[in-house]
C-alpha positions as CSV (number, residue, x, y, z in Angstrom):
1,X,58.0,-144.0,113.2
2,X,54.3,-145.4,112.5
3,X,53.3,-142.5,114.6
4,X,54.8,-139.8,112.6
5,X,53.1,-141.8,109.5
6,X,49.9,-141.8,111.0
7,X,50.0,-137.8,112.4
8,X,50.6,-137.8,108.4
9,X,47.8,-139.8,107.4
10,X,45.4,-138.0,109.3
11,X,47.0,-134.5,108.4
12,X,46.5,-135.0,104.6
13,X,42.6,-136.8,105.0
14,X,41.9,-134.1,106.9
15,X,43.7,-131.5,104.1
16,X,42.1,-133.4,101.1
17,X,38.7,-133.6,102.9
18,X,38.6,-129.5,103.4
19,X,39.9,-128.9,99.9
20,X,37.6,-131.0,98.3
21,X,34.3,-129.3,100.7
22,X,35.9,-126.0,99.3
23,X,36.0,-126.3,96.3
24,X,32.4,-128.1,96.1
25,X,31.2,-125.2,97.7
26,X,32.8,-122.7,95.9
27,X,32.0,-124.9,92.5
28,X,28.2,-124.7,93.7
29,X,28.4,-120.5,94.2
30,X,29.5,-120.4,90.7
31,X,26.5,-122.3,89.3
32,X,23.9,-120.7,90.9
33,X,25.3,-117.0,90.2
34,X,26.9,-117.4,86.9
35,X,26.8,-120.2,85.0
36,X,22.8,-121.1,85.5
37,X,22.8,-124.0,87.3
38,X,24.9,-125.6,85.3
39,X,26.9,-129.3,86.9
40,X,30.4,-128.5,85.6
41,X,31.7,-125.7,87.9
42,X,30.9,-128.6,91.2
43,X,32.7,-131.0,89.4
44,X,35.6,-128.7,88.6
45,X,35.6,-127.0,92.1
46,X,35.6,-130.5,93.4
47,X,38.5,-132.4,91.6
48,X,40.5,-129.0,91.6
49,X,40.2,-129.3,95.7
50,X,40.9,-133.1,95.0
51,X,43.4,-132.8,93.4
52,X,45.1,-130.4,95.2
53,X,44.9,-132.3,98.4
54,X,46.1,-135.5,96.9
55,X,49.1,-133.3,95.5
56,X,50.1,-131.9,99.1
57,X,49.5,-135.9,100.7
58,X,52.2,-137.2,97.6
59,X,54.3,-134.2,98.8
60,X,53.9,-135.1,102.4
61,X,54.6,-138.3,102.3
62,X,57.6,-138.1,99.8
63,X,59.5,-135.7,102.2
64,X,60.2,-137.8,105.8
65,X,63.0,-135.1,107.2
66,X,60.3,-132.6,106.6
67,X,59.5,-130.8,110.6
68,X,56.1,-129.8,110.7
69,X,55.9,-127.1,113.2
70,X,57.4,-123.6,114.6
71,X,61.0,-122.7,114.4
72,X,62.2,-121.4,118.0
73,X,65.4,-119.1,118.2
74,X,67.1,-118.8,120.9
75,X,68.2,-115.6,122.5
């Protein structure tokens, strides 16, 4: 059980860590092509990725019959 909790862990640091780099980065491409060089797309791109990983860790960690994986059928 505290293994499945920390595969969990890791899984949404790791999914909260990419969304937030994403949407930095895609926060920064805005400012510099279309809003000149302004600070409030990174800081939207940012807490949208933010928030968007904390959202899939609460649903994560909410659902414990939840499989992650691949459904095999048998033949």
């Amino acid at each position: 059980m505290a293994d499945q909790l920390g595969r969990k862990w890791d899984r949404c640091f790791a999914d909260t860590a990419v969304k937030t780099a994403t949407g930095l980065g895609v926060g920064i491409l805005f400012s510099l092509l279309f809003f000149k060089r302004r600070t409030w797309p990174v800081s939207l791109g940012s807490g949208l990725g933010l928030g968007m990983g904390y959202a899939n860790c609460q649903h994560d960690l909410k659902s414990p019959y939840l499989i992650h994986g691949r459904v095999v059928k048998d033949q």
